[in-house]
MIGU-738822 format. One record per residue: residue in one letter; x, y, z of N, C-alpha, C, CB in turn. Coordinates in steps of 0.2 Angstrom, whole numbers, plus 5000, padded with zeros to 4 digits. Glycine has a CB too. Layout:
// MIGU-738822
aXYZXYZXYZXYZ;...
This chain:
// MIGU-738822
x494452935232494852875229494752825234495552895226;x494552755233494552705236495252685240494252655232;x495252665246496152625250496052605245496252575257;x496752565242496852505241497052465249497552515235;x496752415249496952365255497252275252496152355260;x497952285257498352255254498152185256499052275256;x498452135251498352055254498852015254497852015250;x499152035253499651975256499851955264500251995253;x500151935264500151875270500251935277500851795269;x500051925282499751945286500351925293499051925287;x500451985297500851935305500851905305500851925311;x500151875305500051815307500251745304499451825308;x500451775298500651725292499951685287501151665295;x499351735288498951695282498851755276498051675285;x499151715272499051745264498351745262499451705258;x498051805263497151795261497151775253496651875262;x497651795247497451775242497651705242497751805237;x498151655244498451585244497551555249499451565250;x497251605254496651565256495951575250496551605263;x496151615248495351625241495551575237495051715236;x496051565234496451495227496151435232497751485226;x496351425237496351365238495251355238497051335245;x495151395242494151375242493951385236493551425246;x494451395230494051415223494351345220494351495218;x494951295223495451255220495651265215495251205219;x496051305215496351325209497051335212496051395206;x497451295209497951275211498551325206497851185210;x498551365201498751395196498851465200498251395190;x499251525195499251595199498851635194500051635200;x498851595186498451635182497851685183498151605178;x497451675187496851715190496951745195496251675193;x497951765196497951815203497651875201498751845205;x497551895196497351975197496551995198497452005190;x496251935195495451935194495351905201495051875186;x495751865206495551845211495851935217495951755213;x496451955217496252015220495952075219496652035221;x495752075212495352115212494452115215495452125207;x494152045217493851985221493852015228494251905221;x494452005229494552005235494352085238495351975235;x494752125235494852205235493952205235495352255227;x493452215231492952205231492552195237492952165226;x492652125238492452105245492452145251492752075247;x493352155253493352195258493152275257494052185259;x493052305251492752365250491952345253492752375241;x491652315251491152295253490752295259491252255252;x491352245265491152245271491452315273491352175276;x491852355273492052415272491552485274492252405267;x491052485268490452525266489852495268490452525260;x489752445272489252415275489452415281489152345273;x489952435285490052475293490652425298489252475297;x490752355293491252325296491852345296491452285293;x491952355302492752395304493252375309492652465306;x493452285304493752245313494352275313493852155313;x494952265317495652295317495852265311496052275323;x495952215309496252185302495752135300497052145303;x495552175292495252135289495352065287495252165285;x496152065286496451975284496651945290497151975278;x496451955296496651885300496151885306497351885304;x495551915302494951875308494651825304494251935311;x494651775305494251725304493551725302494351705307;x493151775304492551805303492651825295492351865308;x492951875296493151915289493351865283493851975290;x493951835284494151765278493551745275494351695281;x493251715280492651665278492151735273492051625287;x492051785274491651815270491951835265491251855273;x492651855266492751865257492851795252493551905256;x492951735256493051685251492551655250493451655252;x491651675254491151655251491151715246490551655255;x491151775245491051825240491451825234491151875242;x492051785236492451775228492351725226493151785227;x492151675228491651605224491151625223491451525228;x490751655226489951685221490051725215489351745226;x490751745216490851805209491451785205491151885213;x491851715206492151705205491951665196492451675212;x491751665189491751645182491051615183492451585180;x490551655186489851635186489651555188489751645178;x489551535195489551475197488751455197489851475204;x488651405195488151365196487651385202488351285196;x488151405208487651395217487751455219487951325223;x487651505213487851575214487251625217488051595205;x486551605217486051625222486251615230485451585220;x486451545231486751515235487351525239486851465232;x487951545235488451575238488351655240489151565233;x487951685236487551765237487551785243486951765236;x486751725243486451715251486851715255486151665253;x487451665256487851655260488351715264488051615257;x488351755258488951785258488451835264489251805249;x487951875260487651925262487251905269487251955256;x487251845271487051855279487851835283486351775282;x488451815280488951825284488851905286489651805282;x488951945280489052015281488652025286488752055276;x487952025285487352025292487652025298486851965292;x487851975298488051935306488551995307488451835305;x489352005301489852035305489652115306490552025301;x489052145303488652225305488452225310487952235301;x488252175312487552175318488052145324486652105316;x488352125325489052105330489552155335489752075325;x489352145338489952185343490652175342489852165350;x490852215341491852225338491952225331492352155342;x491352235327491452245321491452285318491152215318;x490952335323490852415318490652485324489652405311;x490752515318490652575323489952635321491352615322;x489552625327488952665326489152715330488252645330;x488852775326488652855327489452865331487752885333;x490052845329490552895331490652845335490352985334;x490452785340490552755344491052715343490052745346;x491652675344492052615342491852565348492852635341;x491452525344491352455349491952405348490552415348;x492752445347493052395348493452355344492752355350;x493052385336493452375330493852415328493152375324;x494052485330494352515327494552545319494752495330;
């Protein structure tokens, strides 16, 4: 059975769902569910693709790629090839990075 990984607001005080509403401008709560389940998605995502920072919601790296992945997935967008791409070379970038993942048993740092 998949974590559930939580989103609400963080020590650090960033609410990753108040951060995907506001890049989608959606200023409403109606889409809380379809947006965490977005979100959950996401982070499942960089998850299974070897991204393993200490906290998913307050690296800045990580933000920026789930809230290009829930605008590409977010009611079918026009620049949805576009936010894709985007999305899937942040991933790129946070695989291939030092302190993001962990090869063969080794922890370079993400934990």
């Amino acid at each position: 059975m998949a974590q559930v990984i939580q989103t609400q607001e963080t020590d650090e005080g960033y609410d990753l769902l108040e951060g995907v509403r506001l890049a989608l401008a959606i200023t409403v709560e109606d889409f809380d569910t379809e947006l965490q389940d977005l979100i959950q998605a996401a982070l499942y995502d960089l998850k299974t693709n070897g991204v393993n920072a200490l906290d998913l919601q307050s690296d800045p790296l990580i933000i920026q790629a789930v809230k290009t992945y829930c605008r590409a997935h977010f009611h079918s967008p026009a620049d949805y090839d576009k936010l894709l791409a985007a999305y899937e070379e942040q991933k790129s970038h946070l695989m291939n990075a030092t302190g993001y993942t962990t090869f063969g048993g080794v922890d370079n740092g993400a934990g």
